[in-house]
C-alpha positions in Angstrom: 0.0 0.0 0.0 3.2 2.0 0.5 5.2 2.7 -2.6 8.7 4.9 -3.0 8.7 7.1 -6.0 12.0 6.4 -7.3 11.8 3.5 -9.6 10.2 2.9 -12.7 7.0 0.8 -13.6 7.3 -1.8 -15.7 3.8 -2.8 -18.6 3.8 -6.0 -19.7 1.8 -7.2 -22.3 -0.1 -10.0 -19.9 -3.2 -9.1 -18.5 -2.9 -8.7 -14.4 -5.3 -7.6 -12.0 -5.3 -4.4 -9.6 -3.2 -5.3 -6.5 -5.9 -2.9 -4.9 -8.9 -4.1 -5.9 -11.2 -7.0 -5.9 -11.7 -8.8 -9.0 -15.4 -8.2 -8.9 -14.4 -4.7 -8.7 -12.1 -4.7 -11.4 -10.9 -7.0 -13.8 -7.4 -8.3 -15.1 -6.3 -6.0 -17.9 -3.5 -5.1 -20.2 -1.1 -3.3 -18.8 -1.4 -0.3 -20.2 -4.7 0.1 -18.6 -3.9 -1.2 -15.8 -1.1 1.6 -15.6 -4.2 4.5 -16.4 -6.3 2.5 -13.7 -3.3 2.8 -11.2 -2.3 6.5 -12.0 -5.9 8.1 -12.1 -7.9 5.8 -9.4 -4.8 5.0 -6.7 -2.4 7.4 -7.2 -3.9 10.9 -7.0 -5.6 10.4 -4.5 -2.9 8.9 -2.1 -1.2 10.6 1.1 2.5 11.4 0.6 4.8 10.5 3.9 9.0 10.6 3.7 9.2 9.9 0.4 6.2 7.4 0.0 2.5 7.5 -0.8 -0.1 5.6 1.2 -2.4 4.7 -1.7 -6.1 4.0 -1.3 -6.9 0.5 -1.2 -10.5 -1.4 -1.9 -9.5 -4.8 -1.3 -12.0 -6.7 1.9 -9.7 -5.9 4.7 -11.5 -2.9 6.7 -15.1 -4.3 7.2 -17.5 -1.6 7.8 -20.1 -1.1 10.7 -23.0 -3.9 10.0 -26.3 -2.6 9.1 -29.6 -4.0 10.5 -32.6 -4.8 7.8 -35.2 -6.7 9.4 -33.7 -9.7 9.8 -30.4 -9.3 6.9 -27.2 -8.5 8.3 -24.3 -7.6 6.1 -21.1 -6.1 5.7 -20.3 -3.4 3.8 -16.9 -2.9 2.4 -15.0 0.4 1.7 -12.1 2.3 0.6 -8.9 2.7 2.8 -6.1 3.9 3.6 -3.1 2.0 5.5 -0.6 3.8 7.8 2.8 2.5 7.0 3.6 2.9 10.4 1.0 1.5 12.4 -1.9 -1.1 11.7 -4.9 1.1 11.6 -6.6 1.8 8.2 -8.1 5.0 7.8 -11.5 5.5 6.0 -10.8 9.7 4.8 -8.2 11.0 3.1 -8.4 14.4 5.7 -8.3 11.6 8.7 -5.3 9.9 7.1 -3.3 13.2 6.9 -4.1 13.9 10.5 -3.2 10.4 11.6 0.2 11.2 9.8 0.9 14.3 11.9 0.0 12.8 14.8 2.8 10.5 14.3 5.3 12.6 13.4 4.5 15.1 16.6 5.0 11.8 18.8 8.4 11.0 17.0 6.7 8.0 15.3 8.3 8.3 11.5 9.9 4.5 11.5 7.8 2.4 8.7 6.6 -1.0 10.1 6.1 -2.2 6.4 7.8 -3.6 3.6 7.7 -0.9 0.9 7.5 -1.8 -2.9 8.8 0.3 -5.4 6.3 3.0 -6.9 6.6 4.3 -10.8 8.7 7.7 -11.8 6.7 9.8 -14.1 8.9 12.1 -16.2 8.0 15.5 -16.4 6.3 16.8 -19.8 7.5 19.9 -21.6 5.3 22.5 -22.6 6.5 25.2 -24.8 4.4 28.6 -25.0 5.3 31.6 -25.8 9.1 30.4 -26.6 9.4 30.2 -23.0 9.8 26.1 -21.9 7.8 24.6 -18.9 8.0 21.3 -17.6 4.6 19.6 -15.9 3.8 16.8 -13.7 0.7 14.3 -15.4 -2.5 15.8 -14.7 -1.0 19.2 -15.1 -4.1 21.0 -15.9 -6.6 19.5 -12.8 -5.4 21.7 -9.9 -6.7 19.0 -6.8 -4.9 16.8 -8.2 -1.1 18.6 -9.0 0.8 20.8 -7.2 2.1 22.2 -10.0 -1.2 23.7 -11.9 -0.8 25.0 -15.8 -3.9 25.4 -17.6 -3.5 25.4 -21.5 -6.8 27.5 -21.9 -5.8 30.8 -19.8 -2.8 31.5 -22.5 -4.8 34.3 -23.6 -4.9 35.7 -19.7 -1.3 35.0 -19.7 -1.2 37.1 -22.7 -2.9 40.1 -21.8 -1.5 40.2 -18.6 1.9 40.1 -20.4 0.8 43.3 -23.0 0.0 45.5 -19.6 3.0 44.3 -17.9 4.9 45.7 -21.4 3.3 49.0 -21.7 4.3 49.9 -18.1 7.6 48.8 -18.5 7.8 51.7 -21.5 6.2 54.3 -18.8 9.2 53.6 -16.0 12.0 50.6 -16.1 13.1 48.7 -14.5 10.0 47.7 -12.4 9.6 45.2 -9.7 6.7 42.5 -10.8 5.4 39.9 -8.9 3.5 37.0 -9.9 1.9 35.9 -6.4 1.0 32.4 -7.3 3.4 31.1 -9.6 2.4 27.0 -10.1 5.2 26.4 -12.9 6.5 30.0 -13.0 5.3 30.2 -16.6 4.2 33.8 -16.1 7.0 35.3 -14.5 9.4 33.5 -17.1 7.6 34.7 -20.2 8.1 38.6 -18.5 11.8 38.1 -17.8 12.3 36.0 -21.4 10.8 38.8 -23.8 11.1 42.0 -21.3 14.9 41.3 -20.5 16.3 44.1 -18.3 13.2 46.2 -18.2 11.8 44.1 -15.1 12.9 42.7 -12.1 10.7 39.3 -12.3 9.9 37.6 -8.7 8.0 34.5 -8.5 6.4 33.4 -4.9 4.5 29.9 -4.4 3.5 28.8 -0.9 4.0 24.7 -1.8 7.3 23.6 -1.3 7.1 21.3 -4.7 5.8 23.8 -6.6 9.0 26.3 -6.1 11.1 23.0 -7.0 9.5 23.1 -10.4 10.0 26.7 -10.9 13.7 26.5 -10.1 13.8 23.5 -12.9 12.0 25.9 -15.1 14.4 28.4 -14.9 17.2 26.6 -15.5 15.3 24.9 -18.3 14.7 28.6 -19.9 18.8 29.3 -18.9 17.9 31.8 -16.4 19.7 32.5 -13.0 18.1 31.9 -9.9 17.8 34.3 -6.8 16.4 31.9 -3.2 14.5 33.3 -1.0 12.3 31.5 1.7 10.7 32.8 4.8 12.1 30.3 7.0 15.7 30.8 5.3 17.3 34.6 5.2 20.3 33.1 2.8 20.1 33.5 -0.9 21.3 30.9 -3.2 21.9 31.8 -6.6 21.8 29.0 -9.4 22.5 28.3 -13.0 25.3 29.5 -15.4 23.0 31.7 -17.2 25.3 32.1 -20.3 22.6 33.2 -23.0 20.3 35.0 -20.4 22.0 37.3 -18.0 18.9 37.8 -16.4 18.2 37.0 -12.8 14.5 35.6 -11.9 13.7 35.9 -7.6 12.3 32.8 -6.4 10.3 33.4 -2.8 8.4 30.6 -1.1 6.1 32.6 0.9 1.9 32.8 1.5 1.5 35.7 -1.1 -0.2 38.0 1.6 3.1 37.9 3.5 5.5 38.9 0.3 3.0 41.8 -0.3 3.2 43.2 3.4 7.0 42.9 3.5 8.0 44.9 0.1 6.9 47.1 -2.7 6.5 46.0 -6.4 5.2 48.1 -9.5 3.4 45.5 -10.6 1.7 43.0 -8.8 -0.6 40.1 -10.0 -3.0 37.8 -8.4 -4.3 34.2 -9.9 -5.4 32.3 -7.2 -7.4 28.8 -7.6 -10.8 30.7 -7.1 -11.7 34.0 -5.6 -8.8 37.0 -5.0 -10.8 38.9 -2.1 -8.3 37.6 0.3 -5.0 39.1 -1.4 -6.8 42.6 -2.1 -6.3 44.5 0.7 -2.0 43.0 1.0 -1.9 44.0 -2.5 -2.6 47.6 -2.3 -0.8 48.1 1.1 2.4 48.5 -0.7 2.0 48.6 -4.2 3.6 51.5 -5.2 2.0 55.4 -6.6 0.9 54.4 -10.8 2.0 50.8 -10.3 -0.6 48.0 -12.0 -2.5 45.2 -9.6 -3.7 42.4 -12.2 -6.2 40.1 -10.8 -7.9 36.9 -12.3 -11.3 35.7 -10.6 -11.8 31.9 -11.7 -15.2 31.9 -9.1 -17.1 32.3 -12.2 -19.8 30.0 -10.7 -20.9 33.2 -8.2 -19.8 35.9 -10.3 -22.0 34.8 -13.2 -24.7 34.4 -10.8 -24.5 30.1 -10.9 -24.0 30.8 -6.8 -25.4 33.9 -5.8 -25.1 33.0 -1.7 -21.0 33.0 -2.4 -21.1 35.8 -4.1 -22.9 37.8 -1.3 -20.4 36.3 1.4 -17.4 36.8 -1.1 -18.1 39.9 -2.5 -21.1 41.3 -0.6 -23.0 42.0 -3.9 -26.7 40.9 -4.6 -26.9 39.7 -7.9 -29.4 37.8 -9.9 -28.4 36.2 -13.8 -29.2 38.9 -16.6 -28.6 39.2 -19.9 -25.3 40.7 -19.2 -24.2 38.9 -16.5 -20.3 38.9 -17.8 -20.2 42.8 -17.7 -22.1 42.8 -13.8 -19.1 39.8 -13.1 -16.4 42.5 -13.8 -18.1 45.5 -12.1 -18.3 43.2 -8.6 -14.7 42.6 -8.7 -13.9 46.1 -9.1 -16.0 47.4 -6.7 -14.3 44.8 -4.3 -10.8 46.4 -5.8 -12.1 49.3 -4.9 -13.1 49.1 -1.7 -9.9 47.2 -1.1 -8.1 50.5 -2.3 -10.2 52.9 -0.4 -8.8 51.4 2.9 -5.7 51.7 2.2 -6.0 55.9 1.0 -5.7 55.1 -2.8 -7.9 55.5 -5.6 -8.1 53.0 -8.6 -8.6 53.7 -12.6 -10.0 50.9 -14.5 -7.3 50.0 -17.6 -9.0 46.9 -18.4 -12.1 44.4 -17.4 -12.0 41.3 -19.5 -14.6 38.9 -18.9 -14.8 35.4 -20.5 -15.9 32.0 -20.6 -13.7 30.6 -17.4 -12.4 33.9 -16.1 -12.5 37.7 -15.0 -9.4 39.9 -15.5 -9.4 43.2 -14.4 -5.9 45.8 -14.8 -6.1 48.9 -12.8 -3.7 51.9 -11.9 -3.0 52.7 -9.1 -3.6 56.2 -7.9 -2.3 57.2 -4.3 -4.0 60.3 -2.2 -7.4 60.1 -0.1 -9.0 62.0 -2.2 -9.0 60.3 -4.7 -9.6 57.1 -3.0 -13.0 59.3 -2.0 -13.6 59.8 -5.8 -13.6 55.9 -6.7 -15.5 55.0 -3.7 -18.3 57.0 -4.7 -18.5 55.2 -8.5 -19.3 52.1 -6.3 -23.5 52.5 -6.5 -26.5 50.1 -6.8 -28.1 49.0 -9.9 -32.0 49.0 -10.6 -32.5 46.4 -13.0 -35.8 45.7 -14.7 -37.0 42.0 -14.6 -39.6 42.5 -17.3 -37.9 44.3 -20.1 -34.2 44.1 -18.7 -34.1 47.9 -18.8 -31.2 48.9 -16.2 -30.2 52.3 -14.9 -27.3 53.1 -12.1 -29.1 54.2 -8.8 -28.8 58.2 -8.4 -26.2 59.6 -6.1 -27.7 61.4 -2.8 -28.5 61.1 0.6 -32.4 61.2 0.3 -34.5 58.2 0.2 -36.2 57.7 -2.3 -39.8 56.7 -1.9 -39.8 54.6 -5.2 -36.4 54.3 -6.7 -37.8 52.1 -9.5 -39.4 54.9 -11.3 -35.6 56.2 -12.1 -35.8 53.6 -15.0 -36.4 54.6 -18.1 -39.4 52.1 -19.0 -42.7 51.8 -17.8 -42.9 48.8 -16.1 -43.2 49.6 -13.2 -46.9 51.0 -13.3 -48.2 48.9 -15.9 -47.3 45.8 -14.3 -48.7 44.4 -11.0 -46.5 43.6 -8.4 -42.6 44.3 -7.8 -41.1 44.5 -11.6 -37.7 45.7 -10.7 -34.6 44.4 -8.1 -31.7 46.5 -6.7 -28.2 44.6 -7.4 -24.7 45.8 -6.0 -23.3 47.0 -5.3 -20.8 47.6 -8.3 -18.3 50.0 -10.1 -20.2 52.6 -12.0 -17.4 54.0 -13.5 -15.7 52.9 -17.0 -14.4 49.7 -17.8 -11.5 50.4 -20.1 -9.2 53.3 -20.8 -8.4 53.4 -24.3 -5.3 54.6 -24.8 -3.8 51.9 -22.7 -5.8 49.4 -24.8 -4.1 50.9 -28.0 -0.5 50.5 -26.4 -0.9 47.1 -25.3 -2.3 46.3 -28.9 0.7 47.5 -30.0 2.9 45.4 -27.7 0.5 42.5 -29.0 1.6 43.3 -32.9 5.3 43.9 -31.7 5.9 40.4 -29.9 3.6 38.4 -32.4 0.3 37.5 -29.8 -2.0 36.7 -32.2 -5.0 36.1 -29.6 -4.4 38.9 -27.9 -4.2 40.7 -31.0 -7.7 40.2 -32.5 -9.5 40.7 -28.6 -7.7 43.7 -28.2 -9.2 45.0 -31.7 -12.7 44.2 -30.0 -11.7 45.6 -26.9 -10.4 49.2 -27.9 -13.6 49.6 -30.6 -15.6 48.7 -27.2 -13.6 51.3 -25.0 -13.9 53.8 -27.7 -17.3 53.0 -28.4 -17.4 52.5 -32.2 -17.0 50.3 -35.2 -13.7 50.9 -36.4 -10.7 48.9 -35.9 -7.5 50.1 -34.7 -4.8 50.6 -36.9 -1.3 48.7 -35.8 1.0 51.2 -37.6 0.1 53.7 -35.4 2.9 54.0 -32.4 1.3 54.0 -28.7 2.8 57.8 -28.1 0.8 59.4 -31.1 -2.4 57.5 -29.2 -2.3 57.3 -25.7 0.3 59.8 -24.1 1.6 62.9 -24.3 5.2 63.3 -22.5 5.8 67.3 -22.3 8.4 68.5 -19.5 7.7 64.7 -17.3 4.2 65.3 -17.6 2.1 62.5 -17.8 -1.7 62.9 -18.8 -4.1 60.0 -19.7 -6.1 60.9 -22.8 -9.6 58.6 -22.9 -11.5 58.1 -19.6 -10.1 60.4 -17.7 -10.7 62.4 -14.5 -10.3 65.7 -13.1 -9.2 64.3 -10.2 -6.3 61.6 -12.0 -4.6 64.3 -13.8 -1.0 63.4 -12.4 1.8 65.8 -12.6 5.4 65.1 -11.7 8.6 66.5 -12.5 8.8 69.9 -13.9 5.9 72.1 -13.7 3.8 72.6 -16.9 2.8 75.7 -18.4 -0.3 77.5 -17.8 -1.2 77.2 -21.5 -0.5 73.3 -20.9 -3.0 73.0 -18.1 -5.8 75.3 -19.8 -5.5 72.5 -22.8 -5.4 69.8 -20.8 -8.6 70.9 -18.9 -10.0 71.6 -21.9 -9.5 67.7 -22.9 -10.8 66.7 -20.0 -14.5 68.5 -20.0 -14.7 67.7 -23.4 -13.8 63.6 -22.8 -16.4 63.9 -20.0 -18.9 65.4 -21.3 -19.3 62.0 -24.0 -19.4 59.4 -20.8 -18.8 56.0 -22.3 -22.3 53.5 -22.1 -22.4 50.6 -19.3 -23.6 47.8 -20.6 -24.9 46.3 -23.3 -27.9 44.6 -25.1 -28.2 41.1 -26.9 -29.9 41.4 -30.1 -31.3 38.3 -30.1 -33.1 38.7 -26.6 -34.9 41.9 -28.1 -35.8 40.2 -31.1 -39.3 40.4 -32.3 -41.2 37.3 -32.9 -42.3 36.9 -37.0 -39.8 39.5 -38.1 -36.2 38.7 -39.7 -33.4 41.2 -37.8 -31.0 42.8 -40.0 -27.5 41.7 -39.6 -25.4 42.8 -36.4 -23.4 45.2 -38.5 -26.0 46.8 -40.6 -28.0 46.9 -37.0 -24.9 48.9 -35.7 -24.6 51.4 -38.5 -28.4 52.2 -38.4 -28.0 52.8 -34.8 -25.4 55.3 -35.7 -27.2 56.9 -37.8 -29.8 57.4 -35.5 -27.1 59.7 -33.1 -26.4 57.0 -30.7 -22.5 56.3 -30.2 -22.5 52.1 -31.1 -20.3 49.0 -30.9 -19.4 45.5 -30.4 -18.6 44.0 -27.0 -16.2 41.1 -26.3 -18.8 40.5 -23.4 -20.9 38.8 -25.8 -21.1 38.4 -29.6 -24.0 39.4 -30.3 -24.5 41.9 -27.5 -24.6 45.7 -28.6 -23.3 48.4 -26.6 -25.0 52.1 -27.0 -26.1 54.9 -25.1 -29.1 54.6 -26.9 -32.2 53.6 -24.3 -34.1 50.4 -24.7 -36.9 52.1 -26.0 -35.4 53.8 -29.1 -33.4 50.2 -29.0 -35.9 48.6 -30.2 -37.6 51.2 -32.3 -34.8 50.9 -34.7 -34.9 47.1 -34.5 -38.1 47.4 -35.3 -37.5 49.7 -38.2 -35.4 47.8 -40.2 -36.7 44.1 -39.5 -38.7 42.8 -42.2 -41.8 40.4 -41.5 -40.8 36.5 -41.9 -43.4 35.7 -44.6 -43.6 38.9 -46.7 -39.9 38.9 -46.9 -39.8 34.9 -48.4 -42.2 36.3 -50.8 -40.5 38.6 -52.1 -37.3 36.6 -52.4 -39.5 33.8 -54.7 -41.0 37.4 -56.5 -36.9 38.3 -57.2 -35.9 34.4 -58.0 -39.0 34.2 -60.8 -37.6 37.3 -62.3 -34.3 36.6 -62.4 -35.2 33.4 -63.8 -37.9 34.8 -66.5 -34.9 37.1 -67.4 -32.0 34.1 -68.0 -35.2 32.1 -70.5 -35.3 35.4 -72.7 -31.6 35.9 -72.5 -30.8 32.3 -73.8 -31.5 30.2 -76.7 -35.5 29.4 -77.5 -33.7 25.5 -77.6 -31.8 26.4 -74.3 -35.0 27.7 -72.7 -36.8 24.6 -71.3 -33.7 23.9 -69.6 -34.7 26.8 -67.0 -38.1 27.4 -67.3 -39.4 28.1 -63.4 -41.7 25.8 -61.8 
């Protein structure tokens, strides 16, 4: 039951039976599924002790408590575990662990048993990004590895990458720190392409994991910088011939790295929610560094949970129509808030929300006051149940006596009962800043990201709220920032109150211009939200296509685009009502519209008998 892990495992082409199981539980089989059997049904799920692993064991040696029937008695048996230094078999895999420790506190380490040699799995190699990772087997299922790399967030891992890039153009070198490293693969792609503009430090809390990321390194020909809590020495390894770079490798819980020292940028990937890290994150993050967070809890942000989400995020939500964009404004408001408590402010660079996770990028922006001025975007939502019409709850201190009548439909007193619910709260503010989004595109085209590459497109049409694509031969200065006498001043979604000057003091002719930006960027406040086509659709009538559907809306006066939020979602400052108008407009009824398409195929058809041969002709005569 006890078996070392450094020997190999031997398949045979004979069929043998599970040494752990009962026949009638399974059969004798070929070896290479008995090997799958062993590695997926014993293995992951055993207790690691000194070198071995205590697997679990189903053969009819720990009877179970006898049940009473009427007049049947039998015994039921169970799975196991056996302590390789006592007799007793455990029933949990928690209870086992325990029982360990309990051994080990009493001085009890010496095995009773004969051990049998256990299989060595060799670690698989995993290229992305020309950077080089090696894996354990079941890489990508994070209870079952240490080690977790998941293949599908490589476009996370890319966008991450592009804001990491763009502030390493604003201010090198910068300090980044990737929290929860797993196989490192993160921090190495910043140090492999970024070179000397960062200072790249990797922390894990599992002692196996920052094994792997030393291997990785030195797989990648980077040098090595130790650092553990419980050791003050550091130990540097590898030649580093090709790659004068050094990576910093810190085993440390990530809260405690983030209260002991200061990083530019910072980034947060935890298995689940990142509530937990917020407020160590922005404790010492320093003035117009970047905190990067990914939120895998998609099952309460998208409203799959709603309970966790209340105890998580302290938001009431229910599942809308655009229950990705509501996802993203509940982690910021909880950034926010995080923020606020520690006397900074936040701006929103980027809110990506997809299929299996939520990435938000935000600045931050140092000063109580302006910690004041993003706690007050945090506000309630009113949204409609009946037509999904949603508006942001007024600011003020008066009660309202019936806040649903702020909505723009009708609802309310047409229908009986209750039509609308109060969600939140959540960020108000906006979810992109466009001139960052143009730079990191840029960064995209310049190191060859393809995926990032065509979401960005989406992305900065979205933050700019229209149809047209960005242009890649554009540099990111002529776009996004304007460097006059170490001034820098954001250009799209910007604030009074985040105008930042430092260094030499800028003319008054400078300012006057500046302010002048500013009223006129606010004064065109970008949408929230967004509207699926198809859930407004009107039954019997054909919708014109997406894009036709957009340009009419322009031409209506109602700034329009795509959202990466969903693919056929719309966002516009236009109201539901006139929404729908112009849907209305231009959809054709189902029936008068096939009719006319048979009217237009007789005529063409009527037209190709005259135009051909009379011998030609009954070829295509119309039926």
């Amino acid at each position: 039951m006890a078996v070392s892990q450094n020997t190999d495992l031997h398949v045979t082409d004979e069929k043998k039976p599970c040494p752990l199981c009962s026949e009638e539980k399974y059969k004798a089989c070929y070896g290479h599924k008995l090997h799958r059997h062993l590695l997926n049904f014993h293995w992951k799920v055993s207790v690691e002790f000194e070198g071995y692993r205590m697997c679990i064991c189903y053969l009819p040696c720990h009877p179970v408590k006898p049940n009473l029937i009427g007049d049947q008695t039998w015994s039921k048996l169970g799975a196991h575990y056996h302590c390789i230094i006592c007799s007793a078999t455990i029933t949990r895999r928690t209870d086992m662990i325990g029982h360990i420790n309990r051994h080990v506190n009493k001085g009890e380490t010496e095995s009773r048993f004969i051990t049998v040699p256990a299989p060595k799995y060799a670690p698989e190699v995993v290229k992305e990004s020309a950077t080089d990772v090696q894996v354990l087997p079941n890489y990508s299922t994070p209870q079952k590895t240490d080690s977790y790399f998941n293949p599908k967030m490589k476009l996370n891992r890319q966008l991450i990458f592009c804001a990491l890039a763009v502030l390493a153009k604003e201010r090198e070198p910068i300090e980044c720190l990737d929290a929860f490293g797993a196989t490192g693969i993160m921090g190495l792609q910043w140090a492999k392409h970024l070179r000397s503009s960062v200072r790249v430090t990797i922390n894990d809390c599992n002692e196996n994991s920052v094994a792997m990321i030393q291997e990785n390194c030195l797989l990648n020909k980077m040098k090595v910088k130790l650092n553990t809590k419980d050791e003050d020495n550091d130990e540097a390894m590898g030649d580093g011939e090709e790659n004068t770079d050094t990576i910093e490798v810190t085993k440390m819980d990530a809260n405690v790295i983030m209260h002991l020292r200061s990083f530019d940028f910072i980034h947060l990937d935890p298995f689940g929610t990142t509530v937990n890290y917020l407020d160590s994150a922005f404790r010492n993050v320093r003035n117009l560094g970047i905190v990067s967070l990914t939120s895998t809890d998609i099952s309460s942000l998208y409203a799959k949970a709603q309970h966790v989400a209340l105890r998580h995020y302290g938001c009431n939500i229910v599942r809308t129509e655009y229950y990705k964009e509501l996802a993203a404004r509940i982690v910021i408001a909880a950034v926010t808030r995080a923020a606020a408590r520690c006397n900074k402010g936040i701006e929103v660079l980027l809110a990506v929300a997809l299929e299996h996770f939520v990435l938000v990028v935000v600045r931050v922006l140092r000063g109580p006051s302006l910690a004041d001025d993003s706690a007050r975007k945090i506000r309630y939502l009113i949204h409609c149940q009946w037509c999904e019409e949603r508006i942001f709850q007024k600011e003020g201190n008066m009660l309202e006596e019936n806040p649903y009548q702020q909505l723009p439909c009708d609802c309310h007193g047409s229908m009986p009962g209750k039509t609308a619910v109060v969600l939140g709260p959540l960020w108000s503010g906006a979810l992109f800043n466009a001139g960052f989004l143009r730079r990191m595109y840029f960064e995209a085209v310049q190191h060859g990201l393809d995926e990032a590459q065509s979401l960005l497109k989406t992305i900065v049409c979205e933050a700019e709220c229209t149809t047209s694509k960005p242009n890649s031969t554009h540099t990111p200065c002529e776009e996004s920032k304007q460097e006059e006498c170490g001034v820098y001043i954001k250009t799209s979604n910007t604030s009074p109150e985040s105008l930042l000057i430092h260094g030499k003091r800028k003319s008054d002719e400078g300012v006057r211009n500046a302010n002048k930006r500013l009223k006129a960027e606010n004064s065109s406040e970008h949408p929230a939200f967004y509207y699926n086509i198809h859930r407004h659709s009107i039954k019997g009538m054909n919708m014109p296509k997406l894009n036709k559907f957009l340009s009419y809306l322009s031409e209506a006066g109602y700034r329009v685009s795509r959202t990466h939020f969903d693919p056929m979602g719309v966002r516009t400052n236009a109201p539901l009502a006139q929404f729908k108008t112009v849907l209305l407009k231009y959809s054709t009824p189902t029936y008068t519209g096939a009719q006319a398409e048979d009217a237009d195929f007789l005529e063409d058809d009527r037209a190709a008998v005259a135009v051909f041969p009379k011998d030609c002709a009954p070829h295509y005569t119309a039926e």
